[in-house]
PyMOL Python script that loads the backbone (N, CA, C, O; Angstrom):
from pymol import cmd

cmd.read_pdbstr("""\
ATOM      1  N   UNK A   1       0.818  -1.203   0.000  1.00  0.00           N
ATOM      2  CA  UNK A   1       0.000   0.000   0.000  1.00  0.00           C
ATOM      3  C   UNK A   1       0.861   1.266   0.000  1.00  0.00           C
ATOM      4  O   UNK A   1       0.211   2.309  -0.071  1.00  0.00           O
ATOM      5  N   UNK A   2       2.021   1.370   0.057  1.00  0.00           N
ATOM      6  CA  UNK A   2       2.929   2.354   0.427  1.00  0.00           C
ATOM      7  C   UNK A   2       2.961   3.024  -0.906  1.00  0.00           C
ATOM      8  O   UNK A   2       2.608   4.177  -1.156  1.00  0.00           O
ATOM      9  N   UNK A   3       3.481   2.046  -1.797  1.00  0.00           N
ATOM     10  CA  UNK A   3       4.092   1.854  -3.486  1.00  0.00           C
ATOM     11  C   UNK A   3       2.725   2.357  -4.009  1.00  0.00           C
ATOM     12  O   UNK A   3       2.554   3.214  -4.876  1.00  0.00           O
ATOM     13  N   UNK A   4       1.930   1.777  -3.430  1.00  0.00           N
ATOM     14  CA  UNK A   4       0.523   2.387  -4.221  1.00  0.00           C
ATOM     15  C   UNK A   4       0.183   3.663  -4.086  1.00  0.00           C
ATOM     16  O   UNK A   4      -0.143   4.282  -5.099  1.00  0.00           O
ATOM     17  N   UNK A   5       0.192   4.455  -2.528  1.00  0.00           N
ATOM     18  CA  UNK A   5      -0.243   5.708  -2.189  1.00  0.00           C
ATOM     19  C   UNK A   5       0.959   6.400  -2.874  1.00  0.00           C
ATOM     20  O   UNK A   5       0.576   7.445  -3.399  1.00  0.00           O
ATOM     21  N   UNK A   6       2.326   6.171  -3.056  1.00  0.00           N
ATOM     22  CA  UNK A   6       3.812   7.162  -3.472  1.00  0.00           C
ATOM     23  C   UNK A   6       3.444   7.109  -4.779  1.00  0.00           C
ATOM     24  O   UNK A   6       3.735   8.153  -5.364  1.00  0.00           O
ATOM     25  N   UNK A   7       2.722   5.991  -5.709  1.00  0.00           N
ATOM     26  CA  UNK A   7       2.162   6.127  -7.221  1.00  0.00           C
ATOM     27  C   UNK A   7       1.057   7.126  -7.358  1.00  0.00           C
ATOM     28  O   UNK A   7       0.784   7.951  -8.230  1.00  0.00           O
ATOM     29  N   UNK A   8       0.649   6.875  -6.509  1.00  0.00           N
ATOM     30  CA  UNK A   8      -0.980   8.010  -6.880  1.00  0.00           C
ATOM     31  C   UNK A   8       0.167   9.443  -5.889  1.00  0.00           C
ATOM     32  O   UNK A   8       0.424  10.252  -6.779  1.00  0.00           O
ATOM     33  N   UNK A   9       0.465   9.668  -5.296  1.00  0.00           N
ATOM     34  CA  UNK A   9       1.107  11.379  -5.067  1.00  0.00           C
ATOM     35  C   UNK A   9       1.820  11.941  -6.117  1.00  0.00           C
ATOM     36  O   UNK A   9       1.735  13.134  -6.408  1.00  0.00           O
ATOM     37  N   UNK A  10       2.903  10.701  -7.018  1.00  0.00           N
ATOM     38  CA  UNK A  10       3.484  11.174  -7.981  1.00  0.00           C
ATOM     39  C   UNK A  10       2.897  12.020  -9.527  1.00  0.00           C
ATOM     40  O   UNK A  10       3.236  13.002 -10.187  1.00  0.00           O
ATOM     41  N   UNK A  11       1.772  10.892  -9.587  1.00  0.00           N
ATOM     42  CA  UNK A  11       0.746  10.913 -10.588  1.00  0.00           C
ATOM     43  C   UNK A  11      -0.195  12.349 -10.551  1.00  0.00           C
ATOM     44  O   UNK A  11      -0.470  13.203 -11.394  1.00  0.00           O
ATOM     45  N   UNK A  12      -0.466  12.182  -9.403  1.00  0.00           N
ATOM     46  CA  UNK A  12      -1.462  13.417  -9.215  1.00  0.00           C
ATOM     47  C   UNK A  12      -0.238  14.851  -9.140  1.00  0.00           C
ATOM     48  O   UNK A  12      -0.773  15.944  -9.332  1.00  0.00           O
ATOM     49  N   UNK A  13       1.483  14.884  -8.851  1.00  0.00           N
ATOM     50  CA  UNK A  13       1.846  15.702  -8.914  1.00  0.00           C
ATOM     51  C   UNK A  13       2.396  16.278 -10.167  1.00  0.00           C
ATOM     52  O   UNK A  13       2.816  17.421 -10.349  1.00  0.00           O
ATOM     53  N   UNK A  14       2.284  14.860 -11.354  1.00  0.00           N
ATOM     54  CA  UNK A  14       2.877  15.311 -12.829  1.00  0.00           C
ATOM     55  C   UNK A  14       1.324  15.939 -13.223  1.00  0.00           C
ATOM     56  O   UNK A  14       1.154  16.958 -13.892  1.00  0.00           O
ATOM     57  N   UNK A  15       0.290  15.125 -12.672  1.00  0.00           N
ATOM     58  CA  UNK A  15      -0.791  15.615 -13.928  1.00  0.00           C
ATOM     59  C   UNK A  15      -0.991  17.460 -13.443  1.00  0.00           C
ATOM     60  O   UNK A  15      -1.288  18.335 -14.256  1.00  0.00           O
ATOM     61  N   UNK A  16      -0.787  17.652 -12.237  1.00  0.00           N
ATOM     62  CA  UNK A  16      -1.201  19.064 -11.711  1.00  0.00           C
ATOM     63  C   UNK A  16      -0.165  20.109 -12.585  1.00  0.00           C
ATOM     64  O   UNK A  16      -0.507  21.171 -13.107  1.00  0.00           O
ATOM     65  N   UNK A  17       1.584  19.329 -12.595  1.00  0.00           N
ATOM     66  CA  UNK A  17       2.472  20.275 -13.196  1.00  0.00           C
ATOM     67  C   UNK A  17       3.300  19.149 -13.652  1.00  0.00           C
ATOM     68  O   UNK A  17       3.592  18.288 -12.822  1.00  0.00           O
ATOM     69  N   UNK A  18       3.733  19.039 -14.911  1.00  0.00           N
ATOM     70  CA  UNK A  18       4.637  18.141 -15.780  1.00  0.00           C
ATOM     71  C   UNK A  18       6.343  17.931 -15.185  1.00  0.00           C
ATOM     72  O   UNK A  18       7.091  16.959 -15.077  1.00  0.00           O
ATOM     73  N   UNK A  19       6.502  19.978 -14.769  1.00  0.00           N
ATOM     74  CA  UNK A  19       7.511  19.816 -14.477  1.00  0.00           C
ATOM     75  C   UNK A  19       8.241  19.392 -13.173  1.00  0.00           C
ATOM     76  O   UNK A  19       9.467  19.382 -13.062  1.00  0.00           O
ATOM     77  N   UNK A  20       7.505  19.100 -12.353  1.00  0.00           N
ATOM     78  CA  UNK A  20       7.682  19.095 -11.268  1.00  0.00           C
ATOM     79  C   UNK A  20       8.604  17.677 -11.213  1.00  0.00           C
ATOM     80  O   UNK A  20       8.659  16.699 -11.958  1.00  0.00           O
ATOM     81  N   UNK A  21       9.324  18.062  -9.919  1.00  0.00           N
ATOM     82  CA  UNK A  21      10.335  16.770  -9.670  1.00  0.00           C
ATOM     83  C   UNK A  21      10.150  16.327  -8.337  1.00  0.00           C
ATOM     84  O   UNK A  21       9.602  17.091  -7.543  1.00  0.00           O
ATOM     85  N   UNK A  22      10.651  14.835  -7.856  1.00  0.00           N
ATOM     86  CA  UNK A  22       9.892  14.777  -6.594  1.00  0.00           C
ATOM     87  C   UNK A  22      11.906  14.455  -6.276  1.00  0.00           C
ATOM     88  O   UNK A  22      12.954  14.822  -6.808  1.00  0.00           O
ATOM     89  N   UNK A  23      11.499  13.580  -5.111  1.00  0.00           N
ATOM     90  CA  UNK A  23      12.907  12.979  -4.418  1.00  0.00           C
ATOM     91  C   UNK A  23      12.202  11.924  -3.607  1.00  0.00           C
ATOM     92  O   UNK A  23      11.368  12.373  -2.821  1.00  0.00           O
ATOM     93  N   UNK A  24      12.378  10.464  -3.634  1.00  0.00           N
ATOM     94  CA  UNK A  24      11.917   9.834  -2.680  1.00  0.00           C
ATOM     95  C   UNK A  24      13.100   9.318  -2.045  1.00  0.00           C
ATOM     96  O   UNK A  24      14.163   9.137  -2.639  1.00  0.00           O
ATOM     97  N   UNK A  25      12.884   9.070  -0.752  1.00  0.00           N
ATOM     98  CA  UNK A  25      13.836   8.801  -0.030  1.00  0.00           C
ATOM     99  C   UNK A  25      13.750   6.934   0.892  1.00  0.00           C
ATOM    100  O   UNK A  25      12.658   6.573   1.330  1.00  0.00           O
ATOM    101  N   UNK A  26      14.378   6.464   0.966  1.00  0.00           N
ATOM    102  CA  UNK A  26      14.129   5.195   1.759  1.00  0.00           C
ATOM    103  C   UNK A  26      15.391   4.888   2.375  1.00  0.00           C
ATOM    104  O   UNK A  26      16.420   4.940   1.701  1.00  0.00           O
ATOM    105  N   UNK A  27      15.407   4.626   3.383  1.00  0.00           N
ATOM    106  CA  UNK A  27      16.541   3.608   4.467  1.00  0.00           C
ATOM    107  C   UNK A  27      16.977   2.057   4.178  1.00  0.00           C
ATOM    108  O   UNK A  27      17.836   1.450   4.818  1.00  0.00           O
ATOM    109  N   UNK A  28      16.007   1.399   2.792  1.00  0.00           N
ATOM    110  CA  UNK A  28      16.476   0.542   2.455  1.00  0.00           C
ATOM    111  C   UNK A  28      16.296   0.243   1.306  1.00  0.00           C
ATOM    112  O   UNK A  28      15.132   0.113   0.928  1.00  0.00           O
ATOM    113  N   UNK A  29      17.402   0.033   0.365  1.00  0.00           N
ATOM    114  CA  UNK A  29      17.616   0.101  -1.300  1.00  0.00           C
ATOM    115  C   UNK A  29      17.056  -1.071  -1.332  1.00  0.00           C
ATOM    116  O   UNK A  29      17.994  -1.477  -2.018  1.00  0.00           O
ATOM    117  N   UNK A  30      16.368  -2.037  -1.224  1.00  0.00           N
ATOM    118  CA  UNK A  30      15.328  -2.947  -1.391  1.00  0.00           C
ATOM    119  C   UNK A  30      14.332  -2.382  -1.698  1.00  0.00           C
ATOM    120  O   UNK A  30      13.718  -2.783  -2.687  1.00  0.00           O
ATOM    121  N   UNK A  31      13.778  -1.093  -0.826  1.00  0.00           N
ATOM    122  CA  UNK A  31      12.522  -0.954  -1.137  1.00  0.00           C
ATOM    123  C   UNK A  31      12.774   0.102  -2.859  1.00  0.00           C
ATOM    124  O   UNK A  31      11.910   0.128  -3.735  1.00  0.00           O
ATOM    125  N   UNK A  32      13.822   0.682  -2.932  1.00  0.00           N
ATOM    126  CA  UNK A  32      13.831   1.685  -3.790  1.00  0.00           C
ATOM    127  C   UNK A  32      13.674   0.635  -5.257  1.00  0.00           C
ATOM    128  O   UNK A  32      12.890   0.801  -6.191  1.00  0.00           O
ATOM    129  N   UNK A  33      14.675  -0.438  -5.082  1.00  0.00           N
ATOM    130  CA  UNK A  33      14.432  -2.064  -5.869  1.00  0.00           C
ATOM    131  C   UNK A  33      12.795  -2.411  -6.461  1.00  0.00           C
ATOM    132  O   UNK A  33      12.396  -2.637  -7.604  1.00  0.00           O
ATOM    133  N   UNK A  34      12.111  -2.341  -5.207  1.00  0.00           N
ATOM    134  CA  UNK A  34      10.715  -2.019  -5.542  1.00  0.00           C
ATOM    135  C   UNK A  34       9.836  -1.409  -6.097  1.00  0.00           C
ATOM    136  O   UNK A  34       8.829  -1.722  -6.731  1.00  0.00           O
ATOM    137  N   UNK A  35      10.574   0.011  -5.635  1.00  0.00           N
ATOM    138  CA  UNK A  35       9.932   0.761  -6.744  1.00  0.00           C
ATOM    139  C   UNK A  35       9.936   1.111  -7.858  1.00  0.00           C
ATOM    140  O   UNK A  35       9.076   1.736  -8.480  1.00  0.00           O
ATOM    141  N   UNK A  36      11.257   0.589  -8.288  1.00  0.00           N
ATOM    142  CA  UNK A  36      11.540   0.919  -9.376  1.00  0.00           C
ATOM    143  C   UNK A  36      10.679   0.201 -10.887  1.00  0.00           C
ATOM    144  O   UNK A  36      10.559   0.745 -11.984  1.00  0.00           O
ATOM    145  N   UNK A  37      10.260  -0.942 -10.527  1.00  0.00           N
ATOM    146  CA  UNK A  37       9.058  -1.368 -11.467  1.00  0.00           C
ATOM    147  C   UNK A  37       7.650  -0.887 -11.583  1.00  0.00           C
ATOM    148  O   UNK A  37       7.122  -1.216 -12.645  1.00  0.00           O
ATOM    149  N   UNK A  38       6.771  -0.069 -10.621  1.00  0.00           N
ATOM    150  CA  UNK A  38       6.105   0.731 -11.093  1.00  0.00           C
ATOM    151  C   UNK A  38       6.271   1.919 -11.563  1.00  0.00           C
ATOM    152  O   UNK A  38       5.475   2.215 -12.454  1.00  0.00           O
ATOM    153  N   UNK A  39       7.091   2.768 -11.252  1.00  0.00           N
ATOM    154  CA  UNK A  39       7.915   4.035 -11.521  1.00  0.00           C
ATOM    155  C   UNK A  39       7.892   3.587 -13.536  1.00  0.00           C
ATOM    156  O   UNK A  39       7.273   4.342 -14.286  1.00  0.00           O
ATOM    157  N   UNK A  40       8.446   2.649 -13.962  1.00  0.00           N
ATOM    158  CA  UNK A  40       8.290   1.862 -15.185  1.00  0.00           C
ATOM    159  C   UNK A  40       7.395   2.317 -15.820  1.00  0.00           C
ATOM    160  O   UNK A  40       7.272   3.267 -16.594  1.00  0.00           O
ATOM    161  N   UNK A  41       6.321   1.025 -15.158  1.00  0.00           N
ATOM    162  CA  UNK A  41       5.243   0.672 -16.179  1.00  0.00           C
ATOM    163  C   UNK A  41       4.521   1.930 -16.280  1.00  0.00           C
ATOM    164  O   UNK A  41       3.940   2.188 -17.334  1.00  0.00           O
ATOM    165  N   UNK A  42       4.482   3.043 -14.944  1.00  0.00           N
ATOM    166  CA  UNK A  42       3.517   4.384 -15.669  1.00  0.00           C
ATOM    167  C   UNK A  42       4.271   5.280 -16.164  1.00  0.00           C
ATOM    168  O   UNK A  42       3.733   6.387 -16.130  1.00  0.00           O
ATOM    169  N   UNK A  43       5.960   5.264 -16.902  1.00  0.00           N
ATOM    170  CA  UNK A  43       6.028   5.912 -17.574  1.00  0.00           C
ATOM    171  C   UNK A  43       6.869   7.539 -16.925  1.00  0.00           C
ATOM    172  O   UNK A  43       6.938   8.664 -17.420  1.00  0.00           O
ATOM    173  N   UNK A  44       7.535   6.799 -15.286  1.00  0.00           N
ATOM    174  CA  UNK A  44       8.493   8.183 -14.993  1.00  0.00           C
ATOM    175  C   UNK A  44       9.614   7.942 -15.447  1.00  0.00           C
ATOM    176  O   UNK A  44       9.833   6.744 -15.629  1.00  0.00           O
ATOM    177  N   UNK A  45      10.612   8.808 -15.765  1.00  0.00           N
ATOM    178  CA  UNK A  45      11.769   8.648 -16.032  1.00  0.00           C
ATOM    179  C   UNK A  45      12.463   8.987 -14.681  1.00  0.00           C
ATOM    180  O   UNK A  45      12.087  10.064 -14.218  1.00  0.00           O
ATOM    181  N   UNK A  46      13.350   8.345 -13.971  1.00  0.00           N
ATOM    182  CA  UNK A  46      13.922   8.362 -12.538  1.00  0.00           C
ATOM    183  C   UNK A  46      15.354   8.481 -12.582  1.00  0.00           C
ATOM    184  O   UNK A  46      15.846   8.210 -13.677  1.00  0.00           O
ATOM    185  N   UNK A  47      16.145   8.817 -11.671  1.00  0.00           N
ATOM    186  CA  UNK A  47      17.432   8.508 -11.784  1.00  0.00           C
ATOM    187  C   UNK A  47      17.459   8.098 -10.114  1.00  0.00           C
ATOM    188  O   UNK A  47      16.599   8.351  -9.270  1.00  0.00           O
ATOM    189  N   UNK A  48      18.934   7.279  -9.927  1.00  0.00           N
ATOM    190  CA  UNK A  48      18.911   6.615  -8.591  1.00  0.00           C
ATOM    191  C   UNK A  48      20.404   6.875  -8.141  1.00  0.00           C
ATOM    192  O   UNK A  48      21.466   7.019  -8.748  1.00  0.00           O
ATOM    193  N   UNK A  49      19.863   6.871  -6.255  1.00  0.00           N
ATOM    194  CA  UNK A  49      21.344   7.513  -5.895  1.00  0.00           C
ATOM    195  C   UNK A  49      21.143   6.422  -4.410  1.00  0.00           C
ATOM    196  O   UNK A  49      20.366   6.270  -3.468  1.00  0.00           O
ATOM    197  N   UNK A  50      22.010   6.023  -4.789  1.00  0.00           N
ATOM    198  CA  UNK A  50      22.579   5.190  -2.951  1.00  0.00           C
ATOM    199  C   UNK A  50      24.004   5.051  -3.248  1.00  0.00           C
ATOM    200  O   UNK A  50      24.680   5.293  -4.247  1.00  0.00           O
ATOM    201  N   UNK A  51      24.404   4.325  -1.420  1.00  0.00           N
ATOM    202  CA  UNK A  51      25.531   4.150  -0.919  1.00  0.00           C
ATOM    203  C   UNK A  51      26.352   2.988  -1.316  1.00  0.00           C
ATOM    204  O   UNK A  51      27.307   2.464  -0.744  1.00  0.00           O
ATOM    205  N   UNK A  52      25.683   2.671  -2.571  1.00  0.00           N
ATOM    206  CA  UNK A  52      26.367   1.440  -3.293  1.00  0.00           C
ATOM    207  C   UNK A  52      27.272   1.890  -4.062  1.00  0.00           C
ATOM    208  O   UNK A  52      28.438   1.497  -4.040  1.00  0.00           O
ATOM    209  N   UNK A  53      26.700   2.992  -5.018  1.00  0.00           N
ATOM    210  CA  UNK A  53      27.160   3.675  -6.239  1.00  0.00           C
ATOM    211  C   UNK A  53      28.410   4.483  -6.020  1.00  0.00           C
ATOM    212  O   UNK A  53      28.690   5.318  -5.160  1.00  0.00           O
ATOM    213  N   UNK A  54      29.220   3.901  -7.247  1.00  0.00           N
ATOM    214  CA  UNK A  54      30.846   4.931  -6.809  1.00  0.00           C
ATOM    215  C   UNK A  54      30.357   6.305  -6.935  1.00  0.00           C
ATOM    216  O   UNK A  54      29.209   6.450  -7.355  1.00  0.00           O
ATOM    217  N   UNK A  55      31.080   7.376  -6.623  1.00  0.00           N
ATOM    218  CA  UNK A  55      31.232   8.240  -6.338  1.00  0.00           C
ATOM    219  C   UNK A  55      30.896   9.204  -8.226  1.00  0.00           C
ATOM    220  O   UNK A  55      30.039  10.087  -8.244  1.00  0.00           O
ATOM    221  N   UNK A  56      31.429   8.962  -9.148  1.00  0.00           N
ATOM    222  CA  UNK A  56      31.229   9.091 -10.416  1.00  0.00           C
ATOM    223  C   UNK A  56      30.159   9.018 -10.593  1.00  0.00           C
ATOM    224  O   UNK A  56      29.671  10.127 -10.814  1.00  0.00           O
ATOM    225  N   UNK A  57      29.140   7.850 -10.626  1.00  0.00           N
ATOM    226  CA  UNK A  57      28.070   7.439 -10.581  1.00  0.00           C
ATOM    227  C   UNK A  57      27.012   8.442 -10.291  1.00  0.00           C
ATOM    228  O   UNK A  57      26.159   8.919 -11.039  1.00  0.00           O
ATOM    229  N   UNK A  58      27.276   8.665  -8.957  1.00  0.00           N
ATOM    230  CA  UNK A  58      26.501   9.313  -8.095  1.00  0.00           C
ATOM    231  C   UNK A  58      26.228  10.795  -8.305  1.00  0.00           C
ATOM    232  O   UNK A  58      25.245  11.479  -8.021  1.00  0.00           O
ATOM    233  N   UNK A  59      27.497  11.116  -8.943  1.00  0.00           N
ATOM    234  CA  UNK A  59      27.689  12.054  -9.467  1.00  0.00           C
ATOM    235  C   UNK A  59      26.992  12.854 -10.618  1.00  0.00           C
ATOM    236  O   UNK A  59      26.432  13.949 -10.681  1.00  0.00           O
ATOM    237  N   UNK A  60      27.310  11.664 -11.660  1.00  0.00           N
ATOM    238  CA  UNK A  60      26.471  11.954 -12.535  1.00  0.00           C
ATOM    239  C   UNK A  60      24.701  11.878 -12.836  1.00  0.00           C
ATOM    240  O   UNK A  60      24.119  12.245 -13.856  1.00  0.00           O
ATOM    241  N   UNK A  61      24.139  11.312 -11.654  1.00  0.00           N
ATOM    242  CA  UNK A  61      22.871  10.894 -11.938  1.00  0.00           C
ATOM    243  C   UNK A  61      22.446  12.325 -11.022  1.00  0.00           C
ATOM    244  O   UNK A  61      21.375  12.763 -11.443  1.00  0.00           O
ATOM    245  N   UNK A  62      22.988  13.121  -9.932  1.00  0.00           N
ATOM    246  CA  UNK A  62      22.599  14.107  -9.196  1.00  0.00           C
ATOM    247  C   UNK A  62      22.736  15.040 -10.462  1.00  0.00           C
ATOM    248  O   UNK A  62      21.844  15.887 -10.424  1.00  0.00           O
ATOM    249  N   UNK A  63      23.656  15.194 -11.722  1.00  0.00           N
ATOM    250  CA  UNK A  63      23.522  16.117 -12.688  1.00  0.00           C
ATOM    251  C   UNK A  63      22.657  15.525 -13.563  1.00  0.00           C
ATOM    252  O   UNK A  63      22.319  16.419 -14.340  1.00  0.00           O
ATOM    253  N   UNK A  64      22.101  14.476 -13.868  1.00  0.00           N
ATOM    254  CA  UNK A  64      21.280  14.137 -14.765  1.00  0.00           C
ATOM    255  C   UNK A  64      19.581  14.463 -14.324  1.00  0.00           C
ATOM    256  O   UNK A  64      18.695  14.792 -15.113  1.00  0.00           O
ATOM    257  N   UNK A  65      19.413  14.217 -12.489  1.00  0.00           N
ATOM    258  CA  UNK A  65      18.329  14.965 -12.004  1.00  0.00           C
ATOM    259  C   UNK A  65      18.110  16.186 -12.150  1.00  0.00           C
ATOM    260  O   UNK A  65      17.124  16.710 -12.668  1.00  0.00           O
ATOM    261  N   UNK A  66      19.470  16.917 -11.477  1.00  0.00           N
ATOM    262  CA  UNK A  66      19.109  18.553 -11.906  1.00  0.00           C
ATOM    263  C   UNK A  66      19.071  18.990 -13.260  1.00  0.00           C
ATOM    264  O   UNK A  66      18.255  19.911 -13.317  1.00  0.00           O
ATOM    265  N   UNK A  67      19.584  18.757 -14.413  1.00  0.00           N
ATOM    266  CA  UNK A  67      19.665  19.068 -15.812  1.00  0.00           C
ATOM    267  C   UNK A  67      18.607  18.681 -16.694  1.00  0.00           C
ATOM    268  O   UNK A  67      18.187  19.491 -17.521  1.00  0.00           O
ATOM    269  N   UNK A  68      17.999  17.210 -16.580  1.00  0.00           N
ATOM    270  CA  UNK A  68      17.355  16.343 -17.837  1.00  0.00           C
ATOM    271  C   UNK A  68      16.117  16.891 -17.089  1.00  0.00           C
ATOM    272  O   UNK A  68      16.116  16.852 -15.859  1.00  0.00           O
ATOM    273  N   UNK A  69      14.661  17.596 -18.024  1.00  0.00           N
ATOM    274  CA  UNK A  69      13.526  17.561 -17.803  1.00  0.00           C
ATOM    275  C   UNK A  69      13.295  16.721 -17.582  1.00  0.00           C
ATOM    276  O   UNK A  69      13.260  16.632 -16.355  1.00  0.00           O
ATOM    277  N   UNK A  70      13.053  15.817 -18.059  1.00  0.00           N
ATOM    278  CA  UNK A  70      12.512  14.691 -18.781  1.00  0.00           C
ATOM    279  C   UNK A  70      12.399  13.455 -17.127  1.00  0.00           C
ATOM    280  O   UNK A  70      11.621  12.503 -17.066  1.00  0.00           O
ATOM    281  N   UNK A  71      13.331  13.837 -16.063  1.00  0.00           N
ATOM    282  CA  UNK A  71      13.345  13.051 -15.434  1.00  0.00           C
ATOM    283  C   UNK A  71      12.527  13.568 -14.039  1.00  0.00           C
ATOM    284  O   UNK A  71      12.388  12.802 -13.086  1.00  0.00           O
TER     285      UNK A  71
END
""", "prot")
cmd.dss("prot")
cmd.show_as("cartoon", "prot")
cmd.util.cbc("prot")
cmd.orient("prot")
């Protein structure tokens, strides 16, 4: 139910404004694992940042959030 209510806030925050960007946050990259297949099928474009990812990585996806509309 979590994945479901964070789908319908997202949804209802692109349809209100396109551009808008969110940030979700979780304490465990399992759940972010999770989300990442509905995030999919309706069609967000996401980028992902944890304590796995080298430093480059991380790097570049914090400039690909702030820069790419689209995400």
């Amino acid at each position: 139910t979590k994945i479901d209510a964070l789908m319908t806030f997202l949804e209802t925050s692109r349809s209100r404004d396109p551009t808008v960007k969110s940030v979700v946050f979780s304490q465990w990259t399992s759940m972010l694992n999770l989300i990442e297949k509905p995030l999919r099928r309706r069609g967000f474009e996401f980028t992902r940042l944890d304590g796995t990812m080298h430093r480059t990585a991380r790097e570049a996806n914090i400039n690909r959030f702030q820069s790419d509309p689209s995400v």
